[in-house]
C-alpha positions as CSV (number, residue, x, y, z in Angstrom):
1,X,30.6,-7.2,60.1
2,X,33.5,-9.3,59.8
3,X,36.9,-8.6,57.5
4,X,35.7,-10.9,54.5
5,X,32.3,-8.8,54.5
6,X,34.3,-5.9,54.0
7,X,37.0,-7.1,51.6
8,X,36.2,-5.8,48.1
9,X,34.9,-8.6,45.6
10,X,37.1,-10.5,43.0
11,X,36.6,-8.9,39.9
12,X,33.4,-10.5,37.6
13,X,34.5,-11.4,34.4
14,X,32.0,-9.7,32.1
15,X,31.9,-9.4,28.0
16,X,33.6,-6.3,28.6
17,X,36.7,-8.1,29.9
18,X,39.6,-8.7,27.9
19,X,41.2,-11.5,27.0
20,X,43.5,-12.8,30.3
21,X,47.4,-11.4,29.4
22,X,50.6,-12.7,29.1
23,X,52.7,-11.6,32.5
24,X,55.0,-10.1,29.8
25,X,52.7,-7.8,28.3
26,X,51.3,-6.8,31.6
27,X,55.1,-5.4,32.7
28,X,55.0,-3.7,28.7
29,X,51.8,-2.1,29.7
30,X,52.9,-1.1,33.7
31,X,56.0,0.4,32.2
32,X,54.1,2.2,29.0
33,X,51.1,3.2,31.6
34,X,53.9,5.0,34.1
35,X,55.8,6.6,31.2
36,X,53.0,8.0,29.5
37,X,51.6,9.6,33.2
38,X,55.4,11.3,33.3
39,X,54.7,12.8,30.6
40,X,51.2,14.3,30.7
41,X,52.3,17.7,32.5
42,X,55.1,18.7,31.5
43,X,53.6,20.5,28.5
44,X,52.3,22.5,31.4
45,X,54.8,22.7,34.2
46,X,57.5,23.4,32.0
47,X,56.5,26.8,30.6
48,X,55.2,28.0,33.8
49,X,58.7,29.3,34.6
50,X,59.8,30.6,31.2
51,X,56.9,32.5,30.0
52,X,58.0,35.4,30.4
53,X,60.8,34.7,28.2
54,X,58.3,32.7,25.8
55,X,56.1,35.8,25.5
56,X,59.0,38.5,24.7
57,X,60.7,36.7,21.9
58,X,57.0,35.6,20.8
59,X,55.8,39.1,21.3
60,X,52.7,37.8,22.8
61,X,50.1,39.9,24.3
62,X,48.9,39.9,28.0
63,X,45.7,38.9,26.5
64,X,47.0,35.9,24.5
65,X,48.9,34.8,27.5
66,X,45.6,34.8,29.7
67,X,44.2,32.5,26.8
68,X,47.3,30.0,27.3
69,X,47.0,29.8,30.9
70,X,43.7,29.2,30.9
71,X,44.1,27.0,28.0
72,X,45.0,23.5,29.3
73,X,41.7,23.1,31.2
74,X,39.6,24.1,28.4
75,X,41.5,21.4,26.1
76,X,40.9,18.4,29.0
77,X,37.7,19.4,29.0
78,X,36.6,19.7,25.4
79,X,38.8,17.1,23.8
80,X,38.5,14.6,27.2
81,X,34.9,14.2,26.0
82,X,35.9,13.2,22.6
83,X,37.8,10.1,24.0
84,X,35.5,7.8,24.6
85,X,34.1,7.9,21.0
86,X,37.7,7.1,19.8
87,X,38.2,4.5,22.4
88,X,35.6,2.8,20.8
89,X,36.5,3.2,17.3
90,X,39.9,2.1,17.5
91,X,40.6,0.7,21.1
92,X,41.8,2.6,24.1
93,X,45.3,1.3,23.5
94,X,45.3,2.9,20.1
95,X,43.5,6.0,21.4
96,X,46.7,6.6,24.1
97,X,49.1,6.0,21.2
98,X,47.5,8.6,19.0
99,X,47.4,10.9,22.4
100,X,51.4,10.4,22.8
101,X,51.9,10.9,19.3
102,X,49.9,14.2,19.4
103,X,52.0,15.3,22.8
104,X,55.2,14.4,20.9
105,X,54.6,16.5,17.6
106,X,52.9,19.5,19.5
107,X,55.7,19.5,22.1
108,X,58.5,19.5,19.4
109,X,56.7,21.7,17.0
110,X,55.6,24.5,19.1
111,X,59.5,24.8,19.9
112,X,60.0,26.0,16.6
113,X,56.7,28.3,16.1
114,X,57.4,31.5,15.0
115,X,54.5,33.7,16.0
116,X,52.4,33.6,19.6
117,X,49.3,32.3,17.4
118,X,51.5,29.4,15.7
119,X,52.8,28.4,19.9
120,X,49.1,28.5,20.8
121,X,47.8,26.2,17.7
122,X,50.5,23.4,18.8
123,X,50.3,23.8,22.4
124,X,46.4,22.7,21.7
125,X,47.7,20.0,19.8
126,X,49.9,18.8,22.8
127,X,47.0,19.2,25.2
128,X,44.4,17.5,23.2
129,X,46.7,14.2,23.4
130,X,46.4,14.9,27.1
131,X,43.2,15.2,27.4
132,X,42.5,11.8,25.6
133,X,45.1,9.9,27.5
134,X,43.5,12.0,31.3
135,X,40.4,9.6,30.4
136,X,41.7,6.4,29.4
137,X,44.4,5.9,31.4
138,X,41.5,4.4,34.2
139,X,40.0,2.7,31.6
140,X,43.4,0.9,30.5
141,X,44.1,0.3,34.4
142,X,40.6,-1.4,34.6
143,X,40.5,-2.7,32.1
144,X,43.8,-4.8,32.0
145,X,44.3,-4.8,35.9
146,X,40.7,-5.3,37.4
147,X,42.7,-7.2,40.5
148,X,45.4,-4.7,41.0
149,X,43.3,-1.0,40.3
150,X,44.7,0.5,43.3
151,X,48.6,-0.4,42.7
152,X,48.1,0.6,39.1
153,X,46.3,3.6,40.1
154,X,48.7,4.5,42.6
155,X,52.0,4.1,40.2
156,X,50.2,6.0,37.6
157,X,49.7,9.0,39.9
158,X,52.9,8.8,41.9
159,X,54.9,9.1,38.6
160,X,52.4,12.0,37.2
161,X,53.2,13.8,40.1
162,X,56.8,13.4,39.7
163,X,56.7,14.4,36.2
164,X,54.8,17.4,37.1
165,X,57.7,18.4,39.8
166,X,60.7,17.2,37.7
167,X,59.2,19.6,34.6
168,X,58.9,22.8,37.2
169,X,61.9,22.5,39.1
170,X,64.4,21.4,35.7
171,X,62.8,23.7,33.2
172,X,64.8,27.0,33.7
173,X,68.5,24.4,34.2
174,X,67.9,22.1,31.2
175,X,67.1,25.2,29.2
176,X,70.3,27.2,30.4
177,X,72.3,23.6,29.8
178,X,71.0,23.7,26.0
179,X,72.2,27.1,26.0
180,X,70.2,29.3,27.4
181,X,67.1,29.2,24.5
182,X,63.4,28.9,25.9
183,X,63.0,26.6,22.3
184,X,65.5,24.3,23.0
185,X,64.4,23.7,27.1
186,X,60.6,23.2,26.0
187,X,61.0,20.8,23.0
188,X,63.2,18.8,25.3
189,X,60.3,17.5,26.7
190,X,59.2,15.7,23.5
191,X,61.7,13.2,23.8
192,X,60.5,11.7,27.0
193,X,57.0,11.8,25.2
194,X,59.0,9.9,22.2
195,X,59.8,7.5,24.9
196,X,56.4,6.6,25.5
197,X,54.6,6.9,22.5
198,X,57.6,4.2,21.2
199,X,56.2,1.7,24.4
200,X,53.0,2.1,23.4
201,X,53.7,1.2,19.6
202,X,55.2,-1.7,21.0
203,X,52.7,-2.5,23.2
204,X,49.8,-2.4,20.0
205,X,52.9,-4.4,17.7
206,X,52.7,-7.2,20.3
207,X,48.3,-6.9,20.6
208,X,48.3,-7.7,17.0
209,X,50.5,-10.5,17.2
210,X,48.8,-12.1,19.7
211,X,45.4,-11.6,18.5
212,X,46.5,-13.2,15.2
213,X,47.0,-16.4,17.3
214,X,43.8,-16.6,18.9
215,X,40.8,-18.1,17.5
216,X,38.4,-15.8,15.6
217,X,35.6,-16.0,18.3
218,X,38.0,-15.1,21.2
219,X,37.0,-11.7,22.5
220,X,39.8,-9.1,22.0
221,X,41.1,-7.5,24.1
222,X,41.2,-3.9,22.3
223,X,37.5,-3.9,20.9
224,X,35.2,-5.9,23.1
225,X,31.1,-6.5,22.0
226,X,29.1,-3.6,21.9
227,X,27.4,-3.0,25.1
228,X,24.6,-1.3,26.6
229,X,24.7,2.8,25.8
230,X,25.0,5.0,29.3
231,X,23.0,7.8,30.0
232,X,26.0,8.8,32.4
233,X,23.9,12.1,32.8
234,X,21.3,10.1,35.1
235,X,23.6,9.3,37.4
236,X,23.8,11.0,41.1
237,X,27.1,9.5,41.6
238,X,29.0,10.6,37.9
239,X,27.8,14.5,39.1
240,X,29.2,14.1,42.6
241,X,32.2,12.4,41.2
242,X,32.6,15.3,38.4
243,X,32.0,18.3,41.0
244,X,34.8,16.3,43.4
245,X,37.2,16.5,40.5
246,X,36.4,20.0,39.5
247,X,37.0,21.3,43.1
248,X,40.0,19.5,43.7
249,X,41.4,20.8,40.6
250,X,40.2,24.1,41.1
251,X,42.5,24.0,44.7
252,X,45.1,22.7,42.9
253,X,45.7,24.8,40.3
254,X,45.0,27.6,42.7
255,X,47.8,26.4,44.9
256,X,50.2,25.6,41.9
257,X,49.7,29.5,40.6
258,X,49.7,31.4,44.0
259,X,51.4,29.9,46.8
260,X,54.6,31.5,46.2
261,X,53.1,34.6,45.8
262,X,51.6,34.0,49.1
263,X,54.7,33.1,51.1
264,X,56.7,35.7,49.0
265,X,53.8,38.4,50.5
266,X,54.9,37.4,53.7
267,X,58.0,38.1,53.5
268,X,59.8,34.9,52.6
269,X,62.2,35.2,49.8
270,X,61.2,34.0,46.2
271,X,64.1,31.7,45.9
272,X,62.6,29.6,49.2
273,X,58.9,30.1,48.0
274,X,59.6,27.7,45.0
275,X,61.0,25.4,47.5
276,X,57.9,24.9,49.1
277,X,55.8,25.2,46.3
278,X,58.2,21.7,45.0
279,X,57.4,20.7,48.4
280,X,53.8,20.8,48.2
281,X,53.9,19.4,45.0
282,X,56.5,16.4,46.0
283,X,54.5,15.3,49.3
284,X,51.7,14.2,46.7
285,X,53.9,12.2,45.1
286,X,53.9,9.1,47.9
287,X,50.9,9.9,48.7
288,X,49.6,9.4,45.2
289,X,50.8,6.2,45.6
290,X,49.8,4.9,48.8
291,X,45.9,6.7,48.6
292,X,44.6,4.3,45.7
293,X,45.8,1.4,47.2
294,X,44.4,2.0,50.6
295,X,41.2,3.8,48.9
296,X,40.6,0.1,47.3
297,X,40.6,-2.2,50.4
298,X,37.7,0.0,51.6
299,X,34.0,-0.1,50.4
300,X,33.4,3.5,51.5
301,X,36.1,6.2,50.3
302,X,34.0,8.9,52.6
303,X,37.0,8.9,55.5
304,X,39.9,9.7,53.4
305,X,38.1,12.3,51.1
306,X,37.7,14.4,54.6
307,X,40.8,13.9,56.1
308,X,42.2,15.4,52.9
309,X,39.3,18.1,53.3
310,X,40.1,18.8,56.8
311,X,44.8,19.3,55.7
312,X,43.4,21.9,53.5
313,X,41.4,23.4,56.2
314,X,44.0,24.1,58.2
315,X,46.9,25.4,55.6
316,X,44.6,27.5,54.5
317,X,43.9,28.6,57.9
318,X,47.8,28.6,58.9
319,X,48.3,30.9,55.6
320,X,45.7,33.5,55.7
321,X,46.6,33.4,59.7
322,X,50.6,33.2,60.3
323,X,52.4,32.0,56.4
324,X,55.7,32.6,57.8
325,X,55.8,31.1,61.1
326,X,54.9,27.1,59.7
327,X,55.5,27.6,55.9
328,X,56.9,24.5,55.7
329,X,53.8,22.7,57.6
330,X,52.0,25.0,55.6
331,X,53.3,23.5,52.8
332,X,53.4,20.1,53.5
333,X,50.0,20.3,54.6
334,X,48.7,21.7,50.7
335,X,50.2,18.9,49.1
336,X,48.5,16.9,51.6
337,X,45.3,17.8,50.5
338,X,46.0,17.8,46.5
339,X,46.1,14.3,47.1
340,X,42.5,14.0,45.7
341,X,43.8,13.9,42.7
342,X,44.7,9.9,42.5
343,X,41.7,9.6,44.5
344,X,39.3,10.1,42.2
345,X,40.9,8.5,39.7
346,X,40.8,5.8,41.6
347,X,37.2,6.5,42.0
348,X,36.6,6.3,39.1
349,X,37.5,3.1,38.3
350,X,35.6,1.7,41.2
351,X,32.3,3.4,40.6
352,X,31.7,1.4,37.1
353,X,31.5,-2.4,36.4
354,X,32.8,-2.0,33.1
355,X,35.2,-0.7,30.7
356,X,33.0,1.4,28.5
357,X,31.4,2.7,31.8
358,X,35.2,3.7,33.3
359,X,35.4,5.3,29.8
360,X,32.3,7.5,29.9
361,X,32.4,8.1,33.5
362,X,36.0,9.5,33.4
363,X,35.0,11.0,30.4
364,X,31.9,12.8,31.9
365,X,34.0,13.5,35.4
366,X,36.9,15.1,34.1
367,X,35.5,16.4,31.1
368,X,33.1,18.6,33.2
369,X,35.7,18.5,36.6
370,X,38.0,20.8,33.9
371,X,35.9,23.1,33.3
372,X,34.1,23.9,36.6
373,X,37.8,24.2,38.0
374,X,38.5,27.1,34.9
375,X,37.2,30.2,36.9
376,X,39.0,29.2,40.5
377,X,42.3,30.5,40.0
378,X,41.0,33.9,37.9
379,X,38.9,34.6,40.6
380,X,41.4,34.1,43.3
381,X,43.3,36.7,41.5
382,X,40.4,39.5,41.3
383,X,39.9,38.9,44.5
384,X,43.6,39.4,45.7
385,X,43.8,42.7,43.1
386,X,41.2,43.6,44.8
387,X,42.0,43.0,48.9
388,X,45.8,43.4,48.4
389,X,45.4,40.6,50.5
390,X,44.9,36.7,51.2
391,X,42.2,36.5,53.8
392,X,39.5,36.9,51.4
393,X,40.9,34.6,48.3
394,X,42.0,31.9,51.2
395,X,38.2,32.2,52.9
396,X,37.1,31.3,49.1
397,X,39.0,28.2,48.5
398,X,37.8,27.2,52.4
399,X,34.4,27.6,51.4
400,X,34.9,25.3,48.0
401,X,37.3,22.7,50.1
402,X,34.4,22.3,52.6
403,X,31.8,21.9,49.4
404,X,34.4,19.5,48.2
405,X,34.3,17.5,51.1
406,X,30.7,17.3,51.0
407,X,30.5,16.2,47.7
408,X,33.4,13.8,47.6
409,X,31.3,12.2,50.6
410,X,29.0,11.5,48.3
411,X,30.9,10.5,45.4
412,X,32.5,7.6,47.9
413,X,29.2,5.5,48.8
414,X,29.9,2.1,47.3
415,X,27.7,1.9,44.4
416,X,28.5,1.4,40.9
417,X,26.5,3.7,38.1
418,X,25.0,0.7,35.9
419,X,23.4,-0.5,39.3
420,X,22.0,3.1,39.6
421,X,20.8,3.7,36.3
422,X,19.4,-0.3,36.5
423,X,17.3,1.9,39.4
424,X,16.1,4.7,37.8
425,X,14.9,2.9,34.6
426,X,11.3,2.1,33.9
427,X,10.0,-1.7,34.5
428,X,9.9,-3.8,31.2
């Protein structure tokens, strides 16, 4: 087969497809699209390392702070599914706005709350605008970039993942800097997502502007013609995709809550076990970047979903066997494999022809990804209360990485879901 049978088709213009844009807007939207993905962990990340002081001045229970752990994958998953509803409502431009908006005022807000019930109510309200922005943010990359999904992809992950790191490893120093008050270090972090909910106004001012000039029977590019409903639920490909995102979340929130414990069980101090969980998290952050656009010049994603199968095979392996003679491998190696991440994403947006299929299909995958990865981590930590040890917890996340693997195999065949469906439905 030669290299032109392999290279991926131009992208089909289709009702779906927006309006060509202005190369001015299209930097507006790169900008707003990699601001916005800075800004869509920190709600998390940042409280990881003050909870404790969070939950003595709040005087919240070990109960309530089991609920707020446990409480951003509940909100991706419940309020994920809502988004492409509003998408179509109001446009998915819109949709991301009112996201920021909701990440801004529950980030600022819940600074100020003055009871542990109060914290949780706006903490909700911060992750719901995640959740919404999670699902669009492939539909806005397909949507406005059909020719450049990988690159847009890639940037988009990249700066999610450095967001992530920059919220964990500044958290405890900006809130010492602002002197030394939890409130003050966590509604920081609303003024980065000011930052992008003011590009994204922007980006709708200048929508309406330019729709305004166009004639009336010029298709917009925020609300396109109705099109053909999808039973996403009939589609082979939408479950593997959506069992591939649970499992790779469910590894990486398991590696984000325990690998310090892990190294620190081995002896390593506490100080260098945050190292190398920044580590882990940092070697995705390239890679997030370089994985979509590589992922994208091949028809068949199968290769790269088990070579990222096969790093986690063997830091797992290098943990439960010897954690302090490679940590930093070790290490290196995790992050390695939490790389799925952008993959799928990038998935995601390859696996649908059209924008309202991206919408439901992300909507579907990481709506039902979120919660299948909700019991991973809790179980990890029975079953380390229970062993007093890793082997067992480590032999469990081996056994879902290889199941991964398996499934993300069959998430990567090159087919799109309205093909499949097309398949399955009865002849006229």
């Amino acid at each position: 087969m030669s290299a032109a049978e392999t290279r991926p088709a131009p992208p089909v213009r289709t009702p779906d497809s927006p309006a060509p844009v202005p190369r001015h807007t299209r930097v507006l939207l790169v900008v707003a699209i990699a601001v916005t993905a800075f800004n869509l962990r920190p709600t998390v990340a940042a409280l990881g390392p003050m909870l404790d002081q969070v939950r003595v001045s709040l005087h919240m229970s070990a109960a309530v702070a089991g609920v707020l752990t446990a409480l951003p994958s509940l909100c991706f998953a419940v309020f994920g599914l809502l988004a492409p509803a509003l998408a179509r409502r109001i446009g998915p431009s819109a949709t991301v706005c009112a996201g920021m908006a909701a990440v801004t005022l529950g980030l600022a807000a819940r600074a100020l709350a003055p009871g542990s019930a109060v914290f949780l109510l706006l903490s909700a309200v911060a992750l719901a605008g995640i959740a919404v922005t999670n699902v669009l943010m492939p539909v806005l990359v397909k949507r406005y970039f059909p020719d450049r999904v990988g690159a847009v992809t890639g940037l988009y992950s990249m700066t999610l993942a450095l967001g992530t790191s920059a919220a964990a490893a500044f958290a405890v120093p900006l809130a010492g800097a602002l002197g030394g008050s939890w409130r003050m270090g966590l509604g920081a972090w609303s003024l980065t997502a000011a930052a992008a909910l003011l590009l994204w106004l922007a980006q709708l001012a200048r929508t309406a502007r330019s729709r305004t000039r166009r004639s009336a029977a010029a298709p917009s590019a925020e609300q396109s013609p109705q099109s053909p409903r999808i039973r996403i639920t009939r589609s082979r490909t939408a479950w593997a995709l959506a069992v591939f995102f649970g499992l790779q979340a469910t590894a990486a929130y398991a590696t984000m809550g325990w690998l310090p414990q892990i190294f620190q069980d081995a002896g390593i101090s506490a100080t260098e076990s945050g190292v190398l969980l920044a580590v882990t998290m940092l070697v995705s952050a390239p890679l997030s970047f370089a994985i979509p656009a590589l992922a994208v010049r091949r028809p068949d994603q199968g290769l790269i979903v088990v070579v990222l199968g096969v790093c986690g095979l063997v830091a797992y392996t290098g943990l439960a066997a010897a954690p302090a003679a490679a940590p930093w491998l070790w290490a290196v190696l995790a992050g390695f494999s939490n790389s799925a991440f952008p993959l799928t994403l990038t998935m995601i947006g390859l696996r649908s022809r059209t924008g309202e299929g991206v919408a439901r299909l992300s909507a579907f995958a990481q709506g039902l990804g979120y919660l299948i990865s909700v019991p991973g981590p809790v179980l990890i930590g029975v079953l380390y209360q229970r062993e007093h040890g890793w082997h067992g917890p480590l032999a469990f996340l081996a056994v879902l990485l290889v199941a991964q693997i398996f499934v993300g195999r069959r998430a990567a065949r090159p087919c799109r879901i309205e093909d499949e469906l097309d398949a399955l439905a009865p002849p006229a």
